[in-house]
C-alpha positions, 0 to 999 in steps of 0.5 A: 735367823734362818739357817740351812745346812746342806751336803749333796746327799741332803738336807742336814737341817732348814729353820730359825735357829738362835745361834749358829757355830762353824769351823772356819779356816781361822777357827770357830765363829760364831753367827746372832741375828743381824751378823754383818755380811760374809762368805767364808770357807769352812775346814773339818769340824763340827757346826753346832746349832742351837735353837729354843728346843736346844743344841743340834751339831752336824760334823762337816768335811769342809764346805763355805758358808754365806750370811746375808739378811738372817740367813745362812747357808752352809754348803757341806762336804 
């Protein structure tokens, strides 16, 4: 799936990734390939992402994320 994760100063990390773990309001969730549709909040915590070459994480301040299609987009703070 492809995955963006974006603050307004950058561009944290663009490309495919395997799995995708955000800090929802209601607690972590965890995004595979052909998740349904959803658009939710995120709260202070880390994102974690693994791809073929391993695990990346980037901390958050809060933010929303969409999946739609194999793509998310994460809008940090």
């Amino acid at each position: 799936m492809n995955i963006e994760i974006i603050t307004p100063d950058e561009n944290l990390f663009k490309g495919t990734a395997d799995s995708i773990v955000v800090p929802g309001v209601s607690g972590l969730i965890g995004i595979l390939n052909d998740h349904a549709p959803f658009i939710t909040t995120l709260q202070k915590g880390q994102v974690v992402v693994t791809t073929s070459k391993g695990e990346q994480t980037f901390e958050v301040k809060g933010g929303v994320v969409e999946v739609l299609n194999n793509n998310v987009i994460v809008l940090a703070g």
